[in-house]
Biopython code that builds the backbone (N, CA, C, O; Angstrom):
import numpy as np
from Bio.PDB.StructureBuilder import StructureBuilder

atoms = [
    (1, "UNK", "N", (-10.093, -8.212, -4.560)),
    (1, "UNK", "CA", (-8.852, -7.486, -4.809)),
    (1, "UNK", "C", (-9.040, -6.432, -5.892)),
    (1, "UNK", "O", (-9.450, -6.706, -7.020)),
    (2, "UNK", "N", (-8.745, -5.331, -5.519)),
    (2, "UNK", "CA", (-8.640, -4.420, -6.856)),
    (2, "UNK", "C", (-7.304, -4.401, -7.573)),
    (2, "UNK", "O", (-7.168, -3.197, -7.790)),
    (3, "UNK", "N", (-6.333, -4.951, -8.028)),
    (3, "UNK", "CA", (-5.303, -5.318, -8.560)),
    (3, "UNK", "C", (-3.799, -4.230, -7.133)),
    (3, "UNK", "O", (-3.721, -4.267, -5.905)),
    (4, "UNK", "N", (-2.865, -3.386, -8.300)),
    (4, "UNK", "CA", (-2.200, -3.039, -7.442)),
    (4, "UNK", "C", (-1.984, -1.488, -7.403)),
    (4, "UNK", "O", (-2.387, -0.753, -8.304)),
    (5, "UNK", "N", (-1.337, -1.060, -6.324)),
    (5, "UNK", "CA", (-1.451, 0.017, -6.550)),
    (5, "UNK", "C", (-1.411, 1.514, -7.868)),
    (5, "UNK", "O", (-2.014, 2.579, -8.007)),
    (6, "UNK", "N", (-0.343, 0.768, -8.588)),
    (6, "UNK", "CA", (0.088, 1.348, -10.145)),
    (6, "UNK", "C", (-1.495, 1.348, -10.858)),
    (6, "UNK", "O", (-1.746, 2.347, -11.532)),
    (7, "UNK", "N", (-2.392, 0.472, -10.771)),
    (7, "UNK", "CA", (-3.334, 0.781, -11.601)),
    (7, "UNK", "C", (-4.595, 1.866, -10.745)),
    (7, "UNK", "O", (-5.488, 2.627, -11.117)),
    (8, "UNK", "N", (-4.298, 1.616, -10.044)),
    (8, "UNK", "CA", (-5.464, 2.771, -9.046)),
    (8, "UNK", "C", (-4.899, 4.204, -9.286)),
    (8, "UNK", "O", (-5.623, 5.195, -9.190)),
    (9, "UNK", "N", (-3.460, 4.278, -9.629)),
    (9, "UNK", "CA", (-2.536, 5.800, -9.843)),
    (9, "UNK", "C", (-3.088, 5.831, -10.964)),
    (9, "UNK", "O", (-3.865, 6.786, -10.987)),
    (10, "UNK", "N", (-3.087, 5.198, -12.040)),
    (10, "UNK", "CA", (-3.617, 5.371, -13.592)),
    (10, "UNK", "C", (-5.018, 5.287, -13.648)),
    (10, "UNK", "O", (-5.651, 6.054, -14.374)),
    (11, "UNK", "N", (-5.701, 4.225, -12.786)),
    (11, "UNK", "CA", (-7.084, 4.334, -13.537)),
    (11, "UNK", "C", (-7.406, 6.388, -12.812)),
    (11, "UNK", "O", (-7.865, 7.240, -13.573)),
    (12, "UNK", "N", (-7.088, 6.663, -11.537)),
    (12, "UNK", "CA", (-7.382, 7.949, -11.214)),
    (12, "UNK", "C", (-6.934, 8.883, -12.179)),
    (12, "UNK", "O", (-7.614, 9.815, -12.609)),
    (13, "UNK", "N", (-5.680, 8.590, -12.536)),
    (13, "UNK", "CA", (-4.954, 9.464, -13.577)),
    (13, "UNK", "C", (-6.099, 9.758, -14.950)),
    (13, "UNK", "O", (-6.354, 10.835, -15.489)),
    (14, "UNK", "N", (-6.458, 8.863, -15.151)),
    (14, "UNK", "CA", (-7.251, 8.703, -16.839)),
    (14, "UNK", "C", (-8.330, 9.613, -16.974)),
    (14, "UNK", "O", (-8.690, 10.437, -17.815)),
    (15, "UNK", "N", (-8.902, 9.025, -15.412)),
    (15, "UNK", "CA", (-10.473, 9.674, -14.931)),
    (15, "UNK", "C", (-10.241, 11.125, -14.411)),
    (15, "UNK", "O", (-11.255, 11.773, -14.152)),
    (16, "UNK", "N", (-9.046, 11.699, -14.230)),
    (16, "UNK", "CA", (-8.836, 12.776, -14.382)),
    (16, "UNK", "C", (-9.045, 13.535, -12.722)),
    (16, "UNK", "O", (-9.022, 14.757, -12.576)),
    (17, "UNK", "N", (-9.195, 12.801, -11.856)),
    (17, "UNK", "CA", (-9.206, 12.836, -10.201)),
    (17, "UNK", "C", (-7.768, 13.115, -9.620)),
    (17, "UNK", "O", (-6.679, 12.879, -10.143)),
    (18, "UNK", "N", (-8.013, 13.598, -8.579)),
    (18, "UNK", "CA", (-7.080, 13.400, -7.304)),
    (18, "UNK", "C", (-7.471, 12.378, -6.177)),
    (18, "UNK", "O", (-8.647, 12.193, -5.866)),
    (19, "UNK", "N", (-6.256, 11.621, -5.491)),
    (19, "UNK", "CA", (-6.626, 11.205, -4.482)),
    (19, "UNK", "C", (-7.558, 11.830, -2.856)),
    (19, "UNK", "O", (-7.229, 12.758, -2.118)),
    (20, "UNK", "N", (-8.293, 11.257, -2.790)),
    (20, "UNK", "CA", (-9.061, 11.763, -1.189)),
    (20, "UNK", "C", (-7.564, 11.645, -0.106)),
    (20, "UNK", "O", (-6.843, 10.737, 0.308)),
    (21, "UNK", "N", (-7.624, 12.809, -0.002)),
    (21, "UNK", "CA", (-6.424, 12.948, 1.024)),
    (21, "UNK", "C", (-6.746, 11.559, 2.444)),
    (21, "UNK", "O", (-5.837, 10.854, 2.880)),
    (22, "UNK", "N", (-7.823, 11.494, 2.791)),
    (22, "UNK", "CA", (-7.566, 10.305, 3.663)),
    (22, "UNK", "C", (-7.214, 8.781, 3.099)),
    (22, "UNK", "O", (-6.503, 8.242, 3.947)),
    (23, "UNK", "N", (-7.403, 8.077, 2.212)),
    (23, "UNK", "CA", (-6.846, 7.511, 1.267)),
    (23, "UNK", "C", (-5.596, 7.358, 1.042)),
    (23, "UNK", "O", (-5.133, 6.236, 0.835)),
    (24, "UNK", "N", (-4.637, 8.766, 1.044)),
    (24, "UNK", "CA", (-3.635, 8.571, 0.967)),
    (24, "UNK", "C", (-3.023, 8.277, 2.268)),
    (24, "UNK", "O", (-2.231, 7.359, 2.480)),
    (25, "UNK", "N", (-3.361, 8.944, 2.935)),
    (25, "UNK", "CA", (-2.794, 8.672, 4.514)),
    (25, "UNK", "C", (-3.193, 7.327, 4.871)),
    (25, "UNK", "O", (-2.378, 6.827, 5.647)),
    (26, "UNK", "N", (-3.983, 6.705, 4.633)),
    (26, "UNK", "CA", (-4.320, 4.703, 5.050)),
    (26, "UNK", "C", (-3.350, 4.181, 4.052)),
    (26, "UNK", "O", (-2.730, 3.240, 4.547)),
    (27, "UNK", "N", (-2.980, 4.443, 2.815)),
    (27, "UNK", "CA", (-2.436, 3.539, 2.462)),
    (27, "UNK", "C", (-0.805, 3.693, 2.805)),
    (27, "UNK", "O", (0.059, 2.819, 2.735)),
    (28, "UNK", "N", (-0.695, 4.838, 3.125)),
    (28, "UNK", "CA", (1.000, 5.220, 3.592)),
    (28, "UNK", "C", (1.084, 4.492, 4.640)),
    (28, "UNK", "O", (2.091, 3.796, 4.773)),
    (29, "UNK", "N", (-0.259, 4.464, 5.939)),
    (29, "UNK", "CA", (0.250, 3.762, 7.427)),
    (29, "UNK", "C", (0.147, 2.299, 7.050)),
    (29, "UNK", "O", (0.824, 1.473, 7.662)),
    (30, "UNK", "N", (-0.714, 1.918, 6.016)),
    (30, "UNK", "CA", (-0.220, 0.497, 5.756)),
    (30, "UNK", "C", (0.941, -0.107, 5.046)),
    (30, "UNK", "O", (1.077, -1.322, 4.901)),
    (31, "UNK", "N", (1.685, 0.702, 4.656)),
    (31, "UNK", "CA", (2.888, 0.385, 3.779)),
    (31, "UNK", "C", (3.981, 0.310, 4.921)),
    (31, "UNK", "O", (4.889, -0.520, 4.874)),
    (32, "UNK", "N", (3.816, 1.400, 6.146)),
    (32, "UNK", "CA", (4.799, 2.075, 7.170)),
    (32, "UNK", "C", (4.887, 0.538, 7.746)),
    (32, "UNK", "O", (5.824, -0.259, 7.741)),
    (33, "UNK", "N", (3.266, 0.414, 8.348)),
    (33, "UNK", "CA", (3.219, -0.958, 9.102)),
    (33, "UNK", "C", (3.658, -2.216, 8.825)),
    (33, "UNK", "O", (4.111, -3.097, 9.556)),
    (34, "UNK", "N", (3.323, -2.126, 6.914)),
    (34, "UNK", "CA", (4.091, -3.427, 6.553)),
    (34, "UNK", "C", (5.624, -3.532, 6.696)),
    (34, "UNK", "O", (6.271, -4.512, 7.065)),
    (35, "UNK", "N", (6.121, -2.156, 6.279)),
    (35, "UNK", "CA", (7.829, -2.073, 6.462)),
    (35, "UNK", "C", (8.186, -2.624, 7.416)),
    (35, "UNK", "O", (9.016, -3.532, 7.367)),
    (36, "UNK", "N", (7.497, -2.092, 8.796)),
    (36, "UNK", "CA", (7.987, -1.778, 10.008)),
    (36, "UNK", "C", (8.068, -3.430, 10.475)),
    (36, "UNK", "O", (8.995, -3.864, 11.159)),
    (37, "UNK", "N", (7.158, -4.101, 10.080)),
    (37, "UNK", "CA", (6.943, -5.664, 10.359)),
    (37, "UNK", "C", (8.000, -6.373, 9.757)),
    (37, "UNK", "O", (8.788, -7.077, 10.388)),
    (38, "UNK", "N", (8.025, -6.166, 8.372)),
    (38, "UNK", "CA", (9.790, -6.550, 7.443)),
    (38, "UNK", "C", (10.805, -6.740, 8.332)),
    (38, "UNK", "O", (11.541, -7.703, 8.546)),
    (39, "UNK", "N", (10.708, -5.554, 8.855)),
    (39, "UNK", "CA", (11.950, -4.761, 9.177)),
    (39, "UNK", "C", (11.840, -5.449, 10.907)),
    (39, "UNK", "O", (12.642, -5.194, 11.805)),
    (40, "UNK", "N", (11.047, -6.040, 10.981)),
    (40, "UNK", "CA", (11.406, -6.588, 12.636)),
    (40, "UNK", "C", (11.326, -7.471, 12.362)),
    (40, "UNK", "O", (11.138, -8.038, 13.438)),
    (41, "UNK", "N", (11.312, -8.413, 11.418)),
    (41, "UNK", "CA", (12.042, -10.243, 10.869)),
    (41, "UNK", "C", (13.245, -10.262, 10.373)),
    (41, "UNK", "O", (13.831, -11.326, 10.177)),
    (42, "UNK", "N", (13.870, -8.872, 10.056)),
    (42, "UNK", "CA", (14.893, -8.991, 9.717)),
    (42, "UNK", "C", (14.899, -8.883, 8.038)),
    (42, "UNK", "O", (16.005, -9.046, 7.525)),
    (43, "UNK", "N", (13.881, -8.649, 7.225)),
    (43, "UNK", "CA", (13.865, -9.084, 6.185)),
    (43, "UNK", "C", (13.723, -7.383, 5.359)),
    (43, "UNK", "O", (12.930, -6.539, 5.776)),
    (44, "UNK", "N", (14.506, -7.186, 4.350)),
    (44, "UNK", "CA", (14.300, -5.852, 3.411)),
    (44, "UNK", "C", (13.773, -6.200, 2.186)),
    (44, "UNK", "O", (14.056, -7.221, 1.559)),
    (45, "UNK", "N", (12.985, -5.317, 1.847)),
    (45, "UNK", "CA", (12.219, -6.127, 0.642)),
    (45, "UNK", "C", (13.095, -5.669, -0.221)),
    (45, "UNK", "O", (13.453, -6.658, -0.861)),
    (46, "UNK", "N", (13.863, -4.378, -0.761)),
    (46, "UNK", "CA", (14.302, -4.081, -1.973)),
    (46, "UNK", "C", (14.055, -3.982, -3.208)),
    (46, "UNK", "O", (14.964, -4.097, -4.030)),
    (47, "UNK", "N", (12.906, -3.773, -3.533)),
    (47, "UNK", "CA", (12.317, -3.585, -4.864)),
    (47, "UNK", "C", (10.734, -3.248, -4.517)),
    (47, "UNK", "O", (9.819, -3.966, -4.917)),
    (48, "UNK", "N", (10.546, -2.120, -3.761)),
    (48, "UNK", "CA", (9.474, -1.453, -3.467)),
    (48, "UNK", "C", (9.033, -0.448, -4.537)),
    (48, "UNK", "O", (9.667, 0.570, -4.816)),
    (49, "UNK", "N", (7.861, -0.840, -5.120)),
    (49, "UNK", "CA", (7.075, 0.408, -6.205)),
    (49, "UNK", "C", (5.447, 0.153, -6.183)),
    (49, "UNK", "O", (5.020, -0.910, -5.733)),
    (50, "UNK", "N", (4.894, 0.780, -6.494)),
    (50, "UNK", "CA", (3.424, 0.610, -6.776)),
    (50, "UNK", "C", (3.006, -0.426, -7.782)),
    (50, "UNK", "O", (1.794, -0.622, -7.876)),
    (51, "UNK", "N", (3.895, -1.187, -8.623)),
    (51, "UNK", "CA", (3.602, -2.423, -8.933)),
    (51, "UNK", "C", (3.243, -3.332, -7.707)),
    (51, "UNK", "O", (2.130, -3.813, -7.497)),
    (52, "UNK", "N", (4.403, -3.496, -6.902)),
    (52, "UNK", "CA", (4.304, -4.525, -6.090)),
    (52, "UNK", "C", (3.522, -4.145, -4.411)),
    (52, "UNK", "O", (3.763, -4.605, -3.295)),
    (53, "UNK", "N", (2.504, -3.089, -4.899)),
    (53, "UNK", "CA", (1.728, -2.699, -3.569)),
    (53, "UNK", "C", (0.350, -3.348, -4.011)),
    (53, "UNK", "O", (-0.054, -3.138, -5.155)),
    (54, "UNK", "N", (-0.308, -4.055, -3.220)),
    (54, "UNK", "CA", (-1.460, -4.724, -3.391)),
    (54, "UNK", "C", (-1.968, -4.618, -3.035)),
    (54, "UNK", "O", (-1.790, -5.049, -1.896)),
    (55, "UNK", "N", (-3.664, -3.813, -3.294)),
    (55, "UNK", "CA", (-4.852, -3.010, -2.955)),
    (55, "UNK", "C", (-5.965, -4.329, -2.603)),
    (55, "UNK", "O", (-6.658, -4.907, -3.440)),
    (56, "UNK", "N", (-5.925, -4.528, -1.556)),
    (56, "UNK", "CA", (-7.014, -5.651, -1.024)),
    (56, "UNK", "C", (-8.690, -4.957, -1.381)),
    (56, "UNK", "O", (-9.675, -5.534, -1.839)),
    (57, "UNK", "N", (-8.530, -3.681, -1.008)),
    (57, "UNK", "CA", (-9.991, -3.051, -0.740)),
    (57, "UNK", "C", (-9.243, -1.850, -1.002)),
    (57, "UNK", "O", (-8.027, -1.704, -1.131)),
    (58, "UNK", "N", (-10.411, -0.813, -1.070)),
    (58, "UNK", "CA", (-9.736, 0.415, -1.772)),
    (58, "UNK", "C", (-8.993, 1.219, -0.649)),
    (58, "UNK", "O", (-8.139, 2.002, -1.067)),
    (59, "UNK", "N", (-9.187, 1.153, 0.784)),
    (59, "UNK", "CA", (-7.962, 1.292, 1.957)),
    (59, "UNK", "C", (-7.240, 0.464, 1.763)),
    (59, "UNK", "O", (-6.180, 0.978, 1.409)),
    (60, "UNK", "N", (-7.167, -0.636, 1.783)),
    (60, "UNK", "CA", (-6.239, -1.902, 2.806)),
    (60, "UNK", "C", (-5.069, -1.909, 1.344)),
    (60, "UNK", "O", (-5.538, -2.084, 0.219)),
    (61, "UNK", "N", (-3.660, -1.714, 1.534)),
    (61, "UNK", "CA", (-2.628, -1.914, 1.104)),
    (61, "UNK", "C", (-1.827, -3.055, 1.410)),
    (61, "UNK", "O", (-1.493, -3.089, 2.595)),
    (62, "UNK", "N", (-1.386, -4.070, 0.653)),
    (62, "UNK", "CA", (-0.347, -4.937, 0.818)),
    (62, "UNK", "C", (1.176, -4.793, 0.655)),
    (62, "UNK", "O", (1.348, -3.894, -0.167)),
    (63, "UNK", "N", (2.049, -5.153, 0.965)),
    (63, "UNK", "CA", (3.494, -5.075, 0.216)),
    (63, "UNK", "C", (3.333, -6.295, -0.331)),
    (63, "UNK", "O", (2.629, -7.137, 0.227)),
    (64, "UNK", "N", (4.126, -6.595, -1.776)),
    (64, "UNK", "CA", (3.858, -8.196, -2.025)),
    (64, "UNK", "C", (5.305, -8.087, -2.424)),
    (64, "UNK", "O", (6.173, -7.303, -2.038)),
    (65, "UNK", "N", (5.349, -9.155, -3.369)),
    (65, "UNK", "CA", (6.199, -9.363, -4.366)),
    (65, "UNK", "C", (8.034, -9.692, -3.263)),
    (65, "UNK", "O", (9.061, -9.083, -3.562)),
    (66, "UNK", "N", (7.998, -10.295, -2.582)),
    (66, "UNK", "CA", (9.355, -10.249, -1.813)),
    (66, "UNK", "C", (10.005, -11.371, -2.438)),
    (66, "UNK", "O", (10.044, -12.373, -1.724)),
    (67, "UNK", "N", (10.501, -11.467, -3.522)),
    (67, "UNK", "CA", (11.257, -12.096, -4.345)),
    (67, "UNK", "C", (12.518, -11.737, -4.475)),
    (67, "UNK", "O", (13.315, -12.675, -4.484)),
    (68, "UNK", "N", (13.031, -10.474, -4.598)),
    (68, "UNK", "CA", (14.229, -9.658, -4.020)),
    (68, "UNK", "C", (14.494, -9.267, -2.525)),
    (68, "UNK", "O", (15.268, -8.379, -2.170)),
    (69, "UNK", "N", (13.617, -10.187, -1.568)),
    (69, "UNK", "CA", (13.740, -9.555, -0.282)),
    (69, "UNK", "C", (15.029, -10.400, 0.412)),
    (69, "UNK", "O", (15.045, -11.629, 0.365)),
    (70, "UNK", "N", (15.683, -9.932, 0.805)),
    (70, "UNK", "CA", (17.009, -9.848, 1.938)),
    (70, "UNK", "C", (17.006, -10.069, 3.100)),
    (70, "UNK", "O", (16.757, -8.986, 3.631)),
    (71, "UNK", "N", (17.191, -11.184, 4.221)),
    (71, "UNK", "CA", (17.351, -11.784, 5.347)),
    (71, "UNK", "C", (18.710, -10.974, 5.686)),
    (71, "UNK", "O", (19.717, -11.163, 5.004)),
    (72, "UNK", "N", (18.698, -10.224, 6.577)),
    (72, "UNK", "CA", (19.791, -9.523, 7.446)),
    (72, "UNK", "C", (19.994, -10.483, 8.515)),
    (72, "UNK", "O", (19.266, -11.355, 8.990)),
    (73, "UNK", "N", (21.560, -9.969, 8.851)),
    (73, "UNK", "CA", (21.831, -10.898, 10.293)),
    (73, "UNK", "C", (21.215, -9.648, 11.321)),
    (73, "UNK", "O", (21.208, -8.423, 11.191)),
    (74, "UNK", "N", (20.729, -10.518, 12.346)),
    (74, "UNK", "CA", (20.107, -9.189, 13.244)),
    (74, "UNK", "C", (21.232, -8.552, 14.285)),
    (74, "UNK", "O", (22.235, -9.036, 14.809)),
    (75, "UNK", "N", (20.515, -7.053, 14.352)),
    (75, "UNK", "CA", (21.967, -6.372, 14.641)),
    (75, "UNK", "C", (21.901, -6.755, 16.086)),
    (75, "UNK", "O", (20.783, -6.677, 16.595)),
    (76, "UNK", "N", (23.393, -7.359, 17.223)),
    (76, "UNK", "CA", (23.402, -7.300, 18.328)),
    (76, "UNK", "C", (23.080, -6.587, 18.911)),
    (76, "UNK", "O", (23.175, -6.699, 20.134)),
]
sb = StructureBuilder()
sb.init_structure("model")
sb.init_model(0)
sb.init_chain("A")
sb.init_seg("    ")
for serial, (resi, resn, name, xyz) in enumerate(atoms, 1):
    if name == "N":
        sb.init_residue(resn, " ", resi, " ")
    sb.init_atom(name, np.array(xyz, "f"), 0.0, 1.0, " ", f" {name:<3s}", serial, name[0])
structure = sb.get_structure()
């Protein structure tokens, strides 16, 4: 695990880099995909930030932290 996303924004920040534009685009379709999965259990996470995004490998993005997440009734 490389911790979460907030420290990969800072450690780049420090070191004085930009993100590799493909980089950014993997970790957006993994955030989309995780939503999109949420979001077809019915469940909203509500407290989405780069704290609670979790960098498995320097692509692979997690959503974590669903401690504020919300069970909807599903819409008829």
């Amino acid at each position: 695990p490389m911790g979460d996303l907030n420290s990969l924004v800072e450690k780049q920040k420090t070191a004085g880099k930009l993100f590799v534009d493909n980089l950014l685009w993997k970790i957006f379709i993994h955030l989309c995909l995780g939503i999109e999965y949420l979001h077809s259990k019915d469940i909203i996470h509500r407290d989405l930030k780069t704290l609670n995004i979790f960098m498995l490998k320097e692509s692979v993005a997690k959503i974590g932290d669903l401690g504020c997440a919300l069970m909807v009734e599903p819409a008829p």
